[in-house]
N, C-alpha and C positions, 0 to 999 in steps of 0.2 A: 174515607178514613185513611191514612198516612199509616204506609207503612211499616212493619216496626224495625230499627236498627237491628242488624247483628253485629255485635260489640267485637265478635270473630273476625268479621270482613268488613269494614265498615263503608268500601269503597265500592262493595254489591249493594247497587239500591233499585234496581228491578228496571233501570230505563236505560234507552238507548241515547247514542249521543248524538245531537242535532242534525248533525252530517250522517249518520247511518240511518238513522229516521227517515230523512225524508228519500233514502236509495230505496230501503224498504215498503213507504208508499209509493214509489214510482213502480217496483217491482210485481208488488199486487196489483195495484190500478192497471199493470199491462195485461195481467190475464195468462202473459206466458211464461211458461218453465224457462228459467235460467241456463245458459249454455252449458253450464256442468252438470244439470237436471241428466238425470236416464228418460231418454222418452221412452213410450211404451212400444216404439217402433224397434227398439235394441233389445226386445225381449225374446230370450231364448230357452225354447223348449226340448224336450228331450226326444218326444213326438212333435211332429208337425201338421199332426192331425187338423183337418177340418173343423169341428164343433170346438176346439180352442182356439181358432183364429179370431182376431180383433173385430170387434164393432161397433157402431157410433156409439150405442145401449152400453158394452160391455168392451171397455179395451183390456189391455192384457191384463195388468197388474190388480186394474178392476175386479176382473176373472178370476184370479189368487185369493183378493179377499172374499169373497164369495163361494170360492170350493174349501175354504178354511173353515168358515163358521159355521158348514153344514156338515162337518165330519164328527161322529160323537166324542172322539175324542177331546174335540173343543169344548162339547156342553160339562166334561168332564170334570175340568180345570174347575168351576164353583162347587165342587168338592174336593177339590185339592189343597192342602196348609200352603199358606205365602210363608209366613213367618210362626204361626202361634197357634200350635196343635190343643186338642182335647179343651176349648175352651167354649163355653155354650154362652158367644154371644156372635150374634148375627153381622154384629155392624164392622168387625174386624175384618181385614182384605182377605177373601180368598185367592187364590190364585189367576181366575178368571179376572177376577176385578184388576188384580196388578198389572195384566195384557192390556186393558183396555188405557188404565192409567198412562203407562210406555207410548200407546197411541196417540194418545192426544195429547203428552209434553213433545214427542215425535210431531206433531201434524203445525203444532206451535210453530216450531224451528222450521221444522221445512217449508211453512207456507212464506216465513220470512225470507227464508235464503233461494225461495223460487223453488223448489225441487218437487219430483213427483210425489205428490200423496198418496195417491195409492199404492205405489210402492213400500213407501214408506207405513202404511197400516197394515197392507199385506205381512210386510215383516214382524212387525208390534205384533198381530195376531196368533202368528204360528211359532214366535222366538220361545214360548215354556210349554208349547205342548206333548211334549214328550216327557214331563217333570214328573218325580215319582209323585208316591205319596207323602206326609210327614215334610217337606220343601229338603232342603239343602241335609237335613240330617237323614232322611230316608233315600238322598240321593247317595251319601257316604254309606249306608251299609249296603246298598247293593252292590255300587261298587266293589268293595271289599270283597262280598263274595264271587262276584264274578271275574274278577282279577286274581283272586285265590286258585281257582277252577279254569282259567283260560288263560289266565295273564292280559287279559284286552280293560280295557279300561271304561268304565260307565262314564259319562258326562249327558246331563240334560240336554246340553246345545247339540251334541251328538244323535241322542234319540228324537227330539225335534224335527230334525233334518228326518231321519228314520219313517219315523210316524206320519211326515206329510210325503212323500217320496218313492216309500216302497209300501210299508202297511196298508197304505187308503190309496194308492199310484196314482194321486189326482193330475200328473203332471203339470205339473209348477211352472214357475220360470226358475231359470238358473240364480236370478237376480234377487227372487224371494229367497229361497235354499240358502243362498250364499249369507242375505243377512243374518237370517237363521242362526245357522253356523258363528256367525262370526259375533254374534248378539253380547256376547258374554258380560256382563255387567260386575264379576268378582275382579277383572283387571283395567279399574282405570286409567286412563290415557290423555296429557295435555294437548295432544296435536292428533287427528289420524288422518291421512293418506291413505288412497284406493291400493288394491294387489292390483291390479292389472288385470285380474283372471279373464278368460273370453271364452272358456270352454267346458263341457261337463266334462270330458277326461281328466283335466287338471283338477276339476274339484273335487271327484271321485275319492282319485289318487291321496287330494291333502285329507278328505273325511276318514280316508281306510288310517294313514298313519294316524291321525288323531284317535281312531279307538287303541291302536298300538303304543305308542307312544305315550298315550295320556296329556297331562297337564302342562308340561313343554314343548308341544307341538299346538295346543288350543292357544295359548300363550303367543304364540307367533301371526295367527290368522288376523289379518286383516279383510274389510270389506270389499268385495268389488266398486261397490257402489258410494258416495257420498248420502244415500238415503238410508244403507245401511251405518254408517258412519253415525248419522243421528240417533238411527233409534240407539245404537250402541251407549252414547252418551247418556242416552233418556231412559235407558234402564236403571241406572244408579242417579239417577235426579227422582226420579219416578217412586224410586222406596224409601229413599234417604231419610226424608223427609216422613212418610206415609208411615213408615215402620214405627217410628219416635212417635204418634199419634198413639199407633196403638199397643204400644207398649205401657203407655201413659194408660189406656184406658183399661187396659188386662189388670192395672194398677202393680206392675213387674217394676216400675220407675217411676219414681216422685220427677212431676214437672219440672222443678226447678234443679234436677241431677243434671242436666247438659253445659258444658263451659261456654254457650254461648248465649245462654238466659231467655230463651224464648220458650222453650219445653215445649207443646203441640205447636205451636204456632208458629215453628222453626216449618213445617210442610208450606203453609202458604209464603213463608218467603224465601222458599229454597225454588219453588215453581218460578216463580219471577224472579229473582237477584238470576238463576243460572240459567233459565231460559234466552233472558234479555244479554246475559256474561257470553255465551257460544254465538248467539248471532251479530253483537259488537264485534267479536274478534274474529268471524268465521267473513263477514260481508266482503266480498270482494279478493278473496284468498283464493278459492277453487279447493279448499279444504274445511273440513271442520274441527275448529280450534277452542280451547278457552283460555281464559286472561291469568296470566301468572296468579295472578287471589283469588279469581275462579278454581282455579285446579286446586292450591292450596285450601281450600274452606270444601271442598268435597273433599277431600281424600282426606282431612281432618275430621268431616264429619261420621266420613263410613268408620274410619278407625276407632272413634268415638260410638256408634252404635256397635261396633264388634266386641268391645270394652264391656258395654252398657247394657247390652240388649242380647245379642248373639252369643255370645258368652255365658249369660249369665248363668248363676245358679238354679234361680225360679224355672228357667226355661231347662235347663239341664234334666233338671226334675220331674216333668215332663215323661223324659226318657228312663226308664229302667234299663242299667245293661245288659237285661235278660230282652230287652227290644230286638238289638242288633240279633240276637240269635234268632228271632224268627224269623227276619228275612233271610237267615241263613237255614233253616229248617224248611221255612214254604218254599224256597227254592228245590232245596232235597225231592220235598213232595210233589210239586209240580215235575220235577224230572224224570220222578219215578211212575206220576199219571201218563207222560207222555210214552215210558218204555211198556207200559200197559195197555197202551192204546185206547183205554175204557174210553168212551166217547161221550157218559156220564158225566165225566170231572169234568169241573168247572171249566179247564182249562181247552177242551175242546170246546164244550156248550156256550160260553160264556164269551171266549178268544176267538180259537182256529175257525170253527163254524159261522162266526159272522163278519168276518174280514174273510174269507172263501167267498162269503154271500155280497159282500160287499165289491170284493175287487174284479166277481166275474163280468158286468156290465164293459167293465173295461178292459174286457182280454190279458186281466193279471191275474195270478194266480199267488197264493201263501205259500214259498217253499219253505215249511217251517221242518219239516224233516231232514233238512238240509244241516240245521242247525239248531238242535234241540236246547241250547245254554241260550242262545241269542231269544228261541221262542221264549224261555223261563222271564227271560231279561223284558221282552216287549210287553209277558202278562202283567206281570207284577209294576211295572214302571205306568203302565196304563188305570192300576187302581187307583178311587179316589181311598179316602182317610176311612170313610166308613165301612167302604168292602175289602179292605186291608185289613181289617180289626174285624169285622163278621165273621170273617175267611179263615184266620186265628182262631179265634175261640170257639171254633166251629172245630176245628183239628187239634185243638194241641189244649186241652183243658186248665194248663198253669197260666195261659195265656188273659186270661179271665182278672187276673189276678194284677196284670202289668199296666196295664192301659189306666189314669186317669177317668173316675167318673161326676166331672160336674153337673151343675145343675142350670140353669137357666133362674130360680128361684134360693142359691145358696143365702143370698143379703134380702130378697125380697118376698112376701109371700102373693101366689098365684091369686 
């Protein structure tokens, strides 16, 4: 079936041009990574421990995605909101699902442009594990409060890094960490070029200013990598599209609301038009780029679903302004469990006792006393949507009263 125009880009039609075609089967047919690929031979860790060194079974970056998908925080993410909180239906993206999305529009482009894939999945996997509850709005009121209370700044891409790094200290590569970090999909970009970086001190350094700093120093991070480079790209190709599906299907958006008249069906041809757009103009560069109506027709689109969708009222609604306060109240409370020390509260039972239990294997330890705002910061940002609202209305009984209760059965009977 021929796929369908978009009347917006007319000049995105999902195929590559004959000459870049046939570089890209010569590319796969060879079997090998392209000379701007990361091999797993340039991967660096923080230890140099033994039982992480490379093997034919398990090379590095291999090794990444496999200490990733077995940390609970990963199994987390399919309770976490991508975009569309308190809505009882199953088939909408959770947050798990968006990671794996980002991977495979990620593993697309890389395998075209020669580049490591497991690198490049490593990164897709651990780029929102650190994401609150509630997506982008629950990452704003933490924020808030903890910017109120510290002056440091929350960012998901920040706790990501965090969470696979220090929390679970599975020692990473620096190569994964870095895409991580640099993941960010709210600022996109027509051309990106690698930082150069070659060392964790420097990275360190750029993460400490990035919680100070905030959103003008995130702003500046580029990749080490060309695999981070992709997934970057492939984060906003990955929802753009994906979001619009289901917004359509929350029924928040009449299909035919988008200026470019495809309505769901703008996903499948945003996968292909911009998959096939990055690696046409990325072939043969040593960077990853897209095409002048590439960039333009994203960055029209995300604007267009921030208008449509992120925006809206429906979803606004959602939220009660009395939300934002309780993550400024559970904050309170957790801080005041931890000056208690009761070992009862969730916060110890739940948190501190099983990342203690978790990180002794590997001669790390939780200094979470060190930094009682930062431990509030990691409990609360590691809830999924339902033990964020359990945890509420368990404490604060107006709470009860805020939270959306649909049904699975509101249009249908069981």
């Amino acid at each position: 079936m021929e796929a369908r125009t978009n009347r917006m880009a007319p000049g995105l039609t999902g195929r590559l041009s004959p000459e870049v075609e046939r570089v890209v089967r010569a590319n796969v047919a060879s079997g090998r990574l392209a000379g701007v690929a990361t091999p797993d031979a340039a991967a660096i860790r923080r230890d140099a421990r033994d039982r992480d060194r490379d093997t034919a079974l398990r090379p590095a970056f291999l090794r990444d995605c496999e200490k990733i998908v077995h940390m609970p925080a990963y199994n987390r993410l399919n309770g976490k909101t991508q975009v569309f909180s308190f809505r009882a239906d199953d088939d909408l993206a959770r947050r798990g699902l968006h990671e794996q999305l980002v991977g495979r529009v990620a593993r697309d482009i890389g395998r075209a442009l020669g580049l490591n894939l497991d690198l490049i999945e490593a990164i897709a996997l651990g780029h929102d594990i650190g994401h609150t509850p509630f997506g982008h709005t629950g990452e704003r009121y933490l924020n808030d409060v903890l910017h109120a209370r510290t002056g440091r700044w929350f960012f998901h891409n920040l706790q990501s890094v965090r969470v696979l790094d220090v929390l679970y200290g599975r020692n990473l590569t620096l190569q994964t960490l870095d895409g991580v970090a640099c993941h960010n999909g709210e600022f996109e970009q027509q051309r990106f070029t690698t930082s150069g970086l070659s060392g964790f001190e420097e990275f360190d350094e750029g993460i400490e200013r990035c919680w100070r700093e905030g959103k003008d120093a995130i702003r500046r991070l580029r990749p080490m990598t060309l695999e981070g480079c992709v997934v970057r790209v492939s984060d906003i190709i990955a929802y753009v599209g994906k979001d619009r599906q289901d917004a359509i299907r929350a029924h928040l958006v009449a299909p035919d609301a988008f200026d470019d008249g495809l309505g769901g069906s703008y996903n499948a041809w945003a996968l292909s038009a911009f998959v096939a757009d990055v690696v046409e103009a990325s072939v043969g560069t040593g960077e990853v780029r897209m095409s002048e109506e590439g960039f333009a027709e994203l960055s029209r689109a995300k604007r267009e679903n921030y208008e449509k969708i992120y925006g809206s009222k429906e979803i606004s609604e959602d939220f009660a302004p009395q939300v934002g306060g309780l993550f400024e109240m559970l904050y309170e409370h957790e801080l005041d469990a931890l000056r208690a020390g009761d070992e009862t509260a969730a916060i110890f039972d739940h948190h501190i006792q099983p990342l203690t239990r978790y990180l002794a294997p590997y001669g790390r330890s939780y200094a979470w006393e060190d930094d009682p705002d930062q431990c509030v910061v990691d409990f609360i940002s590691a809830m999924t949507d339902d033990y964020f609202v359990a945890t509420c209305e368990a404490l604060f009984p107006e709470a009860r009263e805020l939270f959306p209760n649909r049904s699975y059965f509101d249009k249908a009977r069981p």
